[in-house]
BAVEXMAR-381146 format. One line per field, with one value per residue: x, y, z of N, C-alpha, C in turn. Coordinates in Angstrom, 2 decimals, padded with zeros to 5 digits. Example, Ala and Ser with C-alpha at 12.3 -4.5 7.8 and 13.67 -1.06 7.14 Angstrom:
2
n_c1 <- c(013.19, 012.85)
n_c2 <- c(-005.69, -002.25)
n_c3 <- c(007.80, 007.08)
ca_c1 <- c(012.30, 013.67)
ca_c2 <- c(-004.50, -001.06)
ca_c3 <- c(007.80, 007.14)
c_c1 <- c(013.20, 012.90)
c_c2 <- c(-003.30, 000.03)
c_c3 <- c(007.80, 007.87)
***
This chain:
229
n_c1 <- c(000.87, 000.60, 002.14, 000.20, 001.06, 003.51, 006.66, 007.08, 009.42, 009.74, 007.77, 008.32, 010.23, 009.07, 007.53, 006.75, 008.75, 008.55, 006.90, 009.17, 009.42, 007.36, 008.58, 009.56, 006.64, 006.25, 005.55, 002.94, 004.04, 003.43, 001.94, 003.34, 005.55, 007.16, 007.65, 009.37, 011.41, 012.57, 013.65, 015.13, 017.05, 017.78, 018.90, 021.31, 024.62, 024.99, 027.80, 030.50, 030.82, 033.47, 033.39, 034.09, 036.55, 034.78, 033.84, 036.61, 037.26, 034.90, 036.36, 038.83, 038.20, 036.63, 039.31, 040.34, 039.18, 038.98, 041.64, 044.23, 043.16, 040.89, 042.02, 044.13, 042.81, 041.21, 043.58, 044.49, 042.39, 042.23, 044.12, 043.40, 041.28, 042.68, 042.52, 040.99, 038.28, 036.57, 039.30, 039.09, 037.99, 039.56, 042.62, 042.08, 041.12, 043.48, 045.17, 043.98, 044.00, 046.57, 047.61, 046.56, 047.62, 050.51, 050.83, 050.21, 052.25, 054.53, 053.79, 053.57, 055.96, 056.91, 056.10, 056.43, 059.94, 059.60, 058.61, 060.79, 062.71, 061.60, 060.63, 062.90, 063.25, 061.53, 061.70, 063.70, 063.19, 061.60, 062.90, 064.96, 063.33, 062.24, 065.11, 065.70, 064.04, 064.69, 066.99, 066.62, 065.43, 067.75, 069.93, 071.68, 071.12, 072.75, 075.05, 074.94, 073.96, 075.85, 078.02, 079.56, 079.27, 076.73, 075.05, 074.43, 072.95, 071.99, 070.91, 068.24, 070.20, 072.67, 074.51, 075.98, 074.15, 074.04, 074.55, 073.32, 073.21, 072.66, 071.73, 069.34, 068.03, 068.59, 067.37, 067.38, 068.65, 068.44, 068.70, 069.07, 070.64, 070.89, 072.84, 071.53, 071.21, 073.59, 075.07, 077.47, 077.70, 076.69, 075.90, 073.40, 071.55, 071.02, 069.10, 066.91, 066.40, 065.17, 064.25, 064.32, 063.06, 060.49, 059.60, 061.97, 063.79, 062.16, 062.32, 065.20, 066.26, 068.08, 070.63, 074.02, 075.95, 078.43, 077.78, 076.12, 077.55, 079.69, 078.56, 077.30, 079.63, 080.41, 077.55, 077.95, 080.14, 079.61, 077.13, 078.36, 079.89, 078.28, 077.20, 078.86, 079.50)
n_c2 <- c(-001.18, 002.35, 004.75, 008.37, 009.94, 013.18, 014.83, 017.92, 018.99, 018.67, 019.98, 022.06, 022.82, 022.98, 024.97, 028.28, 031.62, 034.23, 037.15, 040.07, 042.87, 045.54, 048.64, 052.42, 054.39, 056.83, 060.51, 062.34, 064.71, 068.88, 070.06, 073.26, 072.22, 070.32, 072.58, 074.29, 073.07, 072.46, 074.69, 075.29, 073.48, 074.60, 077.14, 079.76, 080.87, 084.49, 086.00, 087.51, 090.88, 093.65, 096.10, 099.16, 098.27, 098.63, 101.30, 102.58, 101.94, 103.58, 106.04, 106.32, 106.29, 108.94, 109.93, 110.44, 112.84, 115.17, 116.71, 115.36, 114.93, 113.10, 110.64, 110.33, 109.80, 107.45, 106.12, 105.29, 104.54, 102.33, 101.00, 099.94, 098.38, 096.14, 094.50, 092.93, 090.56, 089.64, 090.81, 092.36, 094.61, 096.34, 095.94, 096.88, 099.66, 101.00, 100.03, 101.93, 104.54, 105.21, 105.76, 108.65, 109.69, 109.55, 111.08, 113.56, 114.22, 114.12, 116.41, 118.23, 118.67, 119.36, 122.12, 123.23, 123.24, 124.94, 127.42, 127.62, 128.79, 130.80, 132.84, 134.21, 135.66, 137.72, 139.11, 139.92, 141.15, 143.27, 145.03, 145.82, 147.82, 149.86, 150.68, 151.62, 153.32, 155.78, 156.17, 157.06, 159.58, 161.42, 164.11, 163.89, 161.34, 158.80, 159.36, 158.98, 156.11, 154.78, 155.18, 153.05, 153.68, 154.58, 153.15, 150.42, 148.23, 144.30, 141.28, 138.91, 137.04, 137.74, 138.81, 141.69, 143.90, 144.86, 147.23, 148.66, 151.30, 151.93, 153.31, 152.74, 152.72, 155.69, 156.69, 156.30, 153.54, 151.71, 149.06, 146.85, 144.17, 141.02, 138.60, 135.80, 132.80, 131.59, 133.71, 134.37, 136.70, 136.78, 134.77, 131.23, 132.24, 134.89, 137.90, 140.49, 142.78, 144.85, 147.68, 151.02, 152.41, 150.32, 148.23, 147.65, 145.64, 143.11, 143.43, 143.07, 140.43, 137.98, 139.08, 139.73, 141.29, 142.27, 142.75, 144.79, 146.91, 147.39, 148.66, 150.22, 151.97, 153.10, 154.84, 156.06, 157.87, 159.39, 160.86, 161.93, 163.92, 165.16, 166.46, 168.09, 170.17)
n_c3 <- c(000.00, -001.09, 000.13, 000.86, 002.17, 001.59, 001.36, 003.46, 002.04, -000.56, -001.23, -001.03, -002.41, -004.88, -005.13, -006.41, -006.73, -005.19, -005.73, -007.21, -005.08, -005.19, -007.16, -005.64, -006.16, -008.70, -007.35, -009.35, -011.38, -011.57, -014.37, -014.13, -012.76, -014.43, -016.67, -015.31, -014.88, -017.58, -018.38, -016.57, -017.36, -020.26, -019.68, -020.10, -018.95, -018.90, -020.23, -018.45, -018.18, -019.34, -018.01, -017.62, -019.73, -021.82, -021.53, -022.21, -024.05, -026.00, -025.03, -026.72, -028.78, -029.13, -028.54, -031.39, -032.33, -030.12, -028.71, -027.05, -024.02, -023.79, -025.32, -023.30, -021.15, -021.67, -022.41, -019.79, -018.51, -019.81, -019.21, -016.37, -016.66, -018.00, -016.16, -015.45, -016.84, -019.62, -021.70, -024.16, -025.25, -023.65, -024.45, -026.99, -026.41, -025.20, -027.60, -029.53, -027.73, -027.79, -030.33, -031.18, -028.96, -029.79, -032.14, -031.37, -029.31, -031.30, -032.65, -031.02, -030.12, -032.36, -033.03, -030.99, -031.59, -033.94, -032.96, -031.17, -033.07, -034.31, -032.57, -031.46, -033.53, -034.50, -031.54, -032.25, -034.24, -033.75, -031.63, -033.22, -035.11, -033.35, -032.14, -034.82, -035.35, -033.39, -034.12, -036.78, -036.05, -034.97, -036.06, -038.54, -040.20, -041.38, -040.47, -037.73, -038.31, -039.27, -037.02, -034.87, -032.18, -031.66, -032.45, -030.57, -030.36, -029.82, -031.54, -030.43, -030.08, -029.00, -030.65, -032.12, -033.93, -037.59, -039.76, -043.12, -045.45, -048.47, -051.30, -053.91, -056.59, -056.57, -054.00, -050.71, -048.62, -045.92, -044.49, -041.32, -039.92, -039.28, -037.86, -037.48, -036.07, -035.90, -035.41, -037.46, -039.50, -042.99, -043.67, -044.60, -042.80, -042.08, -041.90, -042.55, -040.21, -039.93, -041.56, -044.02, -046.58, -044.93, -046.62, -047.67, -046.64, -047.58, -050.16, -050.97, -050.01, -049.10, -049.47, -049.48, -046.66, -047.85, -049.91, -050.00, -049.01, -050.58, -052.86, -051.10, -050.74, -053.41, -054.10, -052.28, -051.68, -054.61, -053.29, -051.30, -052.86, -054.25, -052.47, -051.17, -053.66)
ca_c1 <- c(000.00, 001.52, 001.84, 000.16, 001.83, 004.06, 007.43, 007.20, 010.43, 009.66, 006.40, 008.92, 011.27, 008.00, 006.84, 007.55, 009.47, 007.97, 007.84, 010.21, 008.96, 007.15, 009.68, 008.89, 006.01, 007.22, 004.49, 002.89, 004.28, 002.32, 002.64, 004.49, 006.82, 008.11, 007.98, 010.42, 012.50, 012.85, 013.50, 016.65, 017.99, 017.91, 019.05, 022.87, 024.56, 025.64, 029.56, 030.77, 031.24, 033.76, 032.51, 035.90, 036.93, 034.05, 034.03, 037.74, 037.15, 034.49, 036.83, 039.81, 037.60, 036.19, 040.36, 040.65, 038.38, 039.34, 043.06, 044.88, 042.25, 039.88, 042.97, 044.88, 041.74, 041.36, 044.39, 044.89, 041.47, 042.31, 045.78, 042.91, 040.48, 043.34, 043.20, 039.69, 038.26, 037.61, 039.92, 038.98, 037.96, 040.39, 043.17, 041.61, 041.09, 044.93, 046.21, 043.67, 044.61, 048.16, 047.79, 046.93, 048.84, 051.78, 050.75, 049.87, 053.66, 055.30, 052.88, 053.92, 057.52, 057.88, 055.78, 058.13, 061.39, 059.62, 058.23, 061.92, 063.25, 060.36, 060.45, 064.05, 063.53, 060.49, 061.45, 065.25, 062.81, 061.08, 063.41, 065.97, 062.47, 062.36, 066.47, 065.60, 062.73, 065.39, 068.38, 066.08, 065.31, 068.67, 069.63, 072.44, 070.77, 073.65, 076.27, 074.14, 073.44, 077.17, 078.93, 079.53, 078.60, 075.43, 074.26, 075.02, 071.83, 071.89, 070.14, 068.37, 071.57, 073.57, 075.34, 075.40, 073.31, 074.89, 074.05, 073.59, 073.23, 072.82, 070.86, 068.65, 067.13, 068.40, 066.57, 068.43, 067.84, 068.56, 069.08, 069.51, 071.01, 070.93, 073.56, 070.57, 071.41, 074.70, 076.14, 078.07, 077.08, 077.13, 075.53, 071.95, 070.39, 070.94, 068.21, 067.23, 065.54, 064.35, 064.29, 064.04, 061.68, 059.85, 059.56, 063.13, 063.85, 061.58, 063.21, 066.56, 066.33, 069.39, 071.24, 074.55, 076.75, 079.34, 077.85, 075.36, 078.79, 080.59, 077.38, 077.65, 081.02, 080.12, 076.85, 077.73, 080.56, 079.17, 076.65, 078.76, 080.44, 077.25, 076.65, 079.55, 079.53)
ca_c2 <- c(000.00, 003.27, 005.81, 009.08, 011.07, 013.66, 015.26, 018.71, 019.75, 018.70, 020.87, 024.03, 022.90, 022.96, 026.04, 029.47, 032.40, 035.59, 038.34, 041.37, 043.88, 047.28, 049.83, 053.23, 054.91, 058.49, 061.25, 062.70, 066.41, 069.17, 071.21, 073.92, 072.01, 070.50, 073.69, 075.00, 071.66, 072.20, 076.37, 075.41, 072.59, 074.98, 078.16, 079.41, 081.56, 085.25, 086.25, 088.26, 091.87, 094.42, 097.81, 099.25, 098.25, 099.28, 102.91, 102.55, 102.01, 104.81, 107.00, 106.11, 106.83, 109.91, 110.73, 111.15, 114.03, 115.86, 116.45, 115.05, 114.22, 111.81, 109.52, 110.41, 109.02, 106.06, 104.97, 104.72, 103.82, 100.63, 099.59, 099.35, 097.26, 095.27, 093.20, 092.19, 089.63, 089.86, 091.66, 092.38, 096.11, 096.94, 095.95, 098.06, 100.93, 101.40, 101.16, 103.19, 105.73, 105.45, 106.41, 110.19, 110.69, 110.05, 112.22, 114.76, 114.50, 114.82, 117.50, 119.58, 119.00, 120.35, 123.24, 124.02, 123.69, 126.21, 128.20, 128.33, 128.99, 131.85, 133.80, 135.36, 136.37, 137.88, 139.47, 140.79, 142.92, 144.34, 145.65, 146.48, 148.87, 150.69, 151.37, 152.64, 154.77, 156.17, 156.84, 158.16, 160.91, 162.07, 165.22, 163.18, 159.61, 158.10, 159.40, 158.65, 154.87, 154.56, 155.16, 152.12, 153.95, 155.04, 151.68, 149.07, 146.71, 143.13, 140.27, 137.89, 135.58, 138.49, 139.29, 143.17, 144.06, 145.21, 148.61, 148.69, 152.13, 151.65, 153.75, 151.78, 154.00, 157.23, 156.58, 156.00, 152.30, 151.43, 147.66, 146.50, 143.08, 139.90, 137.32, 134.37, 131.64, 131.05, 134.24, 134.77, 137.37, 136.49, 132.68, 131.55, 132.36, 135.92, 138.08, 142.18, 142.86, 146.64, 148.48, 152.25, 151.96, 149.14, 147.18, 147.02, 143.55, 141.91, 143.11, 142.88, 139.11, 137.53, 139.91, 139.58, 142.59, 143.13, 144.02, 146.35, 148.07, 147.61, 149.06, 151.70, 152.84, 153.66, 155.50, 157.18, 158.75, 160.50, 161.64, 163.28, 164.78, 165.80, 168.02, 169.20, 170.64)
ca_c3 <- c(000.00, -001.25, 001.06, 000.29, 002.29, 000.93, 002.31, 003.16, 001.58, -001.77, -001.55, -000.76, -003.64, -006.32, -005.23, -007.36, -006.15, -004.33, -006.51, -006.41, -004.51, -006.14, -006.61, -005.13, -006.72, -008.40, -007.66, -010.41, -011.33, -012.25, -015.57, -014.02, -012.60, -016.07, -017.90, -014.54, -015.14, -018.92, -018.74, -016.08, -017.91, -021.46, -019.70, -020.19, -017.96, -019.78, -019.91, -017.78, -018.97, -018.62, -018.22, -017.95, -020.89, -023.08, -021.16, -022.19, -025.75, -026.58, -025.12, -027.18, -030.30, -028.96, -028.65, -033.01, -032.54, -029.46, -028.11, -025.89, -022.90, -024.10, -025.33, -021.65, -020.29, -022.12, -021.70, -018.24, -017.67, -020.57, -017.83, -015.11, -017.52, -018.82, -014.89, -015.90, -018.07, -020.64, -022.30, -025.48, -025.03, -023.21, -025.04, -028.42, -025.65, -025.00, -028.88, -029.94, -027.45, -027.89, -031.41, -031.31, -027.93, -030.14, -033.02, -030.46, -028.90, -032.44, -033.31, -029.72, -030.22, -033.55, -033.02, -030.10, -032.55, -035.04, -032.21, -029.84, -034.08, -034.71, -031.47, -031.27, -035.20, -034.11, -031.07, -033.12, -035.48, -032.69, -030.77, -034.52, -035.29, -032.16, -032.46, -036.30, -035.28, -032.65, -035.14, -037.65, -035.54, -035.34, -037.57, -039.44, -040.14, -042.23, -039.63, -036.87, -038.30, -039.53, -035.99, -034.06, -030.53, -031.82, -032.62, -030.09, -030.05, -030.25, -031.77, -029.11, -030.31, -028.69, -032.10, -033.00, -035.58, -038.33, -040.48, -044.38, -046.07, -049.77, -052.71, -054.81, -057.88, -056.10, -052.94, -049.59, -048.13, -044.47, -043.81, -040.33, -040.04, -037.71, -038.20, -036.95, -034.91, -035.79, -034.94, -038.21, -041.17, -044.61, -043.94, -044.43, -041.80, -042.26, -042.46, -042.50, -039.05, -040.00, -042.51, -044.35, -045.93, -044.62, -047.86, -048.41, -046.47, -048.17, -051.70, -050.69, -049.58, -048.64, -049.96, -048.39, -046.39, -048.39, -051.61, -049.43, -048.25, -051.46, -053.42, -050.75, -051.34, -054.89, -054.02, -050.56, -052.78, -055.39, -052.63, -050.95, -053.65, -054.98, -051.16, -051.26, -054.66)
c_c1 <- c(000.88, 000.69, 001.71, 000.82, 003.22, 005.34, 007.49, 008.38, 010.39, 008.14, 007.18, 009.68, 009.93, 007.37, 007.29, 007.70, 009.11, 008.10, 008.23, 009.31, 009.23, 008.30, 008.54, 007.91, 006.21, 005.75, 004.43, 003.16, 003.43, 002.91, 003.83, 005.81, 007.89, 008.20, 009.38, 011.72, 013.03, 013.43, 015.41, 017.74, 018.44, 018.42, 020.89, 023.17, 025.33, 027.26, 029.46, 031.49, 032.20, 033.81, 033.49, 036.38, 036.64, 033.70, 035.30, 037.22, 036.59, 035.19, 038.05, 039.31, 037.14, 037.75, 040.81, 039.59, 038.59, 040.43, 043.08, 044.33, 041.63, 041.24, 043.83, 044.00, 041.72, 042.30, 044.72, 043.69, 041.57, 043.21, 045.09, 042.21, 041.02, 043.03, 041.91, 039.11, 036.68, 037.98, 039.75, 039.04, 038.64, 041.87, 043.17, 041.65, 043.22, 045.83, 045.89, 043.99, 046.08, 048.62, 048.12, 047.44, 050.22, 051.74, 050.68, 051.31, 054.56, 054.59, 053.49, 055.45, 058.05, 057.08, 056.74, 059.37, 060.84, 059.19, 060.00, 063.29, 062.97, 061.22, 061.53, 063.90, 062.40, 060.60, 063.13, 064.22, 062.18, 061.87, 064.35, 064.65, 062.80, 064.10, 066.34, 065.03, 064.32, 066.38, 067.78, 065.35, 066.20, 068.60, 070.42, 072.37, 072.12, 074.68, 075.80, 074.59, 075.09, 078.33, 078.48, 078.96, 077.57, 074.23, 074.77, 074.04, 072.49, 071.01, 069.87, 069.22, 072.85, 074.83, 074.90, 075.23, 074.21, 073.74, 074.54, 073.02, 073.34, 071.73, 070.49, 067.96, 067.65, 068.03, 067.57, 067.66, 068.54, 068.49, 070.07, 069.62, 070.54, 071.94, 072.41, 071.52, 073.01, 075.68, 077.02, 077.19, 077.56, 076.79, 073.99, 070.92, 070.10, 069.62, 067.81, 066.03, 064.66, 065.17, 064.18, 064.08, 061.31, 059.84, 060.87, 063.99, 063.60, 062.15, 064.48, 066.92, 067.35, 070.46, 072.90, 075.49, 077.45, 079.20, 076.70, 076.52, 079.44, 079.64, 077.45, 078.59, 080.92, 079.00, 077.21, 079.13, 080.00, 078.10, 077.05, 079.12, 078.83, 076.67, 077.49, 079.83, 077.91)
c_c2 <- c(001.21, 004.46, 007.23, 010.47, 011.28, 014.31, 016.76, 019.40, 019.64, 019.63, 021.89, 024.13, 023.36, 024.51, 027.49, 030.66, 033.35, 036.28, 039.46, 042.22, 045.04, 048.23, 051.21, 053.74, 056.89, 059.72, 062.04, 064.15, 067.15, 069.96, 072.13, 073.23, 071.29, 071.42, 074.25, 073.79, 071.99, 073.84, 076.38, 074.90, 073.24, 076.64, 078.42, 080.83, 083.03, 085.74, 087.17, 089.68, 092.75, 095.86, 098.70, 099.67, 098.72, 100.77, 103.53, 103.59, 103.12, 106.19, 107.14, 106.53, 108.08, 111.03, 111.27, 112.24, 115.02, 115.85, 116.23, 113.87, 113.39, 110.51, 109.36, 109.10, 107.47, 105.04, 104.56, 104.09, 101.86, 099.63, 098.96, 098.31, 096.06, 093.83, 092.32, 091.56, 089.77, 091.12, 092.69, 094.12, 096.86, 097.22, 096.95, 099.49, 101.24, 101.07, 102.09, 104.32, 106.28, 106.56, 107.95, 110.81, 110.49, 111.11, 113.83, 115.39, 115.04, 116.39, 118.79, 119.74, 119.77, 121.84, 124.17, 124.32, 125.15, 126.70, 128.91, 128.83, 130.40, 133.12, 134.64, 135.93, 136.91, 139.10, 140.63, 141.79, 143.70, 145.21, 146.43, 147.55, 149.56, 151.48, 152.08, 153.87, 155.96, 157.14, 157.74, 159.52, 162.10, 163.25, 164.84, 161.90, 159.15, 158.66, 158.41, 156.88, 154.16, 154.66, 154.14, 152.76, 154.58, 154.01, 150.09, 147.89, 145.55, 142.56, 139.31, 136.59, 136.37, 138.70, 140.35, 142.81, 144.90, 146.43, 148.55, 149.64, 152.02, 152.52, 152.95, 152.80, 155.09, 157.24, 156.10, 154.62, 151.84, 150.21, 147.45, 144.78, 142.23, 138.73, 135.97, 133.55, 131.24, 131.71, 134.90, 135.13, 136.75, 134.95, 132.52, 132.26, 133.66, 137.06, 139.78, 141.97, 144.40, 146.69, 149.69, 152.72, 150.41, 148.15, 146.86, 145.94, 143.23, 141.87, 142.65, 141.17, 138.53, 137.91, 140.18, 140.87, 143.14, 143.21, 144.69, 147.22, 148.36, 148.72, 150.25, 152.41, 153.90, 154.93, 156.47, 158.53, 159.70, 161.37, 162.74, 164.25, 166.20, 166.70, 168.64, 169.96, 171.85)
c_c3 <- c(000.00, -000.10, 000.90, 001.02, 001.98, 001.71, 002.46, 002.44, 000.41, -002.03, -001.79, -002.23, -004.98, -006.18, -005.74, -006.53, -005.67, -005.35, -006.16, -005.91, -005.68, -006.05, -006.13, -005.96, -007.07, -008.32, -009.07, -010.59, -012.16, -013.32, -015.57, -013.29, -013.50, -016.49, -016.96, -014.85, -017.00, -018.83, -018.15, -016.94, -019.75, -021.34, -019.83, -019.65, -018.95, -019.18, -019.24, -018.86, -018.61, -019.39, -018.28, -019.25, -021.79, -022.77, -022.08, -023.89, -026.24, -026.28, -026.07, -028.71, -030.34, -028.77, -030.54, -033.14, -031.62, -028.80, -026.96, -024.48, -023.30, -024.42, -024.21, -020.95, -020.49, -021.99, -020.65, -017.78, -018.70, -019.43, -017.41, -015.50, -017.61, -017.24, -014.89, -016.89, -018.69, -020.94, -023.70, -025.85, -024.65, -023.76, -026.49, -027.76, -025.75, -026.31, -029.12, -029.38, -027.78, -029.40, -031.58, -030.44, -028.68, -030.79, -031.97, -029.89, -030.13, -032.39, -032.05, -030.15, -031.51, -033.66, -031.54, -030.77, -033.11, -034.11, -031.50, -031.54, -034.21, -033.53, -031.58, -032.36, -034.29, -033.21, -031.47, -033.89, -035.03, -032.18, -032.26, -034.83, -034.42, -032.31, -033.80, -035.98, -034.47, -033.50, -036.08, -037.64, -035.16, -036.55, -038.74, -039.37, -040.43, -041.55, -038.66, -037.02, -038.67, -037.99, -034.77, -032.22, -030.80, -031.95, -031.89, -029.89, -031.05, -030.77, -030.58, -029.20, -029.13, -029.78, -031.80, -034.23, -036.10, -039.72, -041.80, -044.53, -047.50, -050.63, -053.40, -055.60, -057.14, -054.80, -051.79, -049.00, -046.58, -044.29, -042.86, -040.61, -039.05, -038.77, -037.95, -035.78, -034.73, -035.28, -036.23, -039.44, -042.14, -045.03, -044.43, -044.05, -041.27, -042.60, -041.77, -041.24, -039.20, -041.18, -043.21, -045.56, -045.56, -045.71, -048.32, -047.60, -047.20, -049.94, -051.74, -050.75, -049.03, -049.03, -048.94, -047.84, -046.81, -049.55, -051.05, -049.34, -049.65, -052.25, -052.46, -050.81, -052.19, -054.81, -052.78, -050.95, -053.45, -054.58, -052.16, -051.21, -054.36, -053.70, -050.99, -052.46, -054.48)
***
């Protein structure tokens, strides 16, 4: 007689496996909180600017139109820019300025040369007038302008000026001299500081001293001959 009972351990072996446990359940989100989920994850953060720099810059452009200051500005305010990022502005700020503060430096320095050139000519035909007016009030000009202690002014070189007496057509001509810069008559840079009349510098031109003197020889001659006769 078979025996119907069974062993429990072959019941446990036949029997099928538990199943896995639910995972967590995710709550359901509401509209706005996807649209806030999708807005972060698509947003991007903007560069950093520097203000500096682009102050810099419009001033450095605003220096090819007005001297000096606006490109001063610019550039020192580009140095301070330059420690901030980015650069970009700042760097363009300090050539562009650089530019017309050079032109600006040439441009001063050579108007100083022709200015510290100008001035002593300038201030030689001032003072050579004033000594003319003087002599030509005398009662014997052409003694007067001919005797070394009657005429002792300088040129602002400290050269004496030098006295030409010459007839041109008949007419008596008065050229006062200046050696120029160098100091010595009869060079370039020679040139009539006064005159009697006034227009005869500018005809004369570089006309040099000793054919005014020689040229006076000839004429201051027959002058005299012609007063004492």
């Amino acid at each position: 007689m078979q025996d119907d009972h069974t062993d429990p351990s072959d019941h446990e072996q036949t029997s099928p496996p538990p199943p896995p446990p639910a995972p967590d359940a995710v709550p359901p989100r509401s509209p706005e909180a996807v649209a806030a989920m999708s807005f972060e994850s698509t947003t991007v953060e903007p560069e950093p600017r520097n203000t500096l720099g682009i102050v810099a810059f419009i001033a450095s452009l605003a220096g090819f139109c007005v001297p000096v200051l606006p490109s001063a500005f610019a550039f020192v305010l580009g140095l301070f820019a330059l420690r901030r990022r980015p650069r970009g502005f700042a760097i363009a700020a300090v050539v562009l300025a650089l530019i017309p503060l050079v032109m600006w430096v040439v441009l001063f320095v050579a108007l100083g040369r022709i200015g510290g050139s100008l001035v002593p000519r300038f201030q030689t035909r001032g003072m050579a007038q004033m000594e003319l007016r003087r002599l030509l009030r005398s009662d014997d000009v052409e003694l007067a302008l001919r005797d070394p202690a009657n005429f002792v002014a300088r040129d602002e070189w400290g050269t004496p000026l030098r006295v030409d007496v010459i007839h041109i057509d008949g007419e008596r001509t008065i050229l006062i001299w200046s050696a120029g810069a160098d100091g010595a008559f009869d060079t370039d840079d020679d040139f009539v500081a006064a005159s009697d009349p006034r227009d005869a510098g500018r005809k004369m031109g570089k006309k040099s001293l000793q054919e005014g003197f020689d040229g006076d020889d000839g004429d201051g001659g027959d002058d005299g001959d012609d007063n004492n006769g």
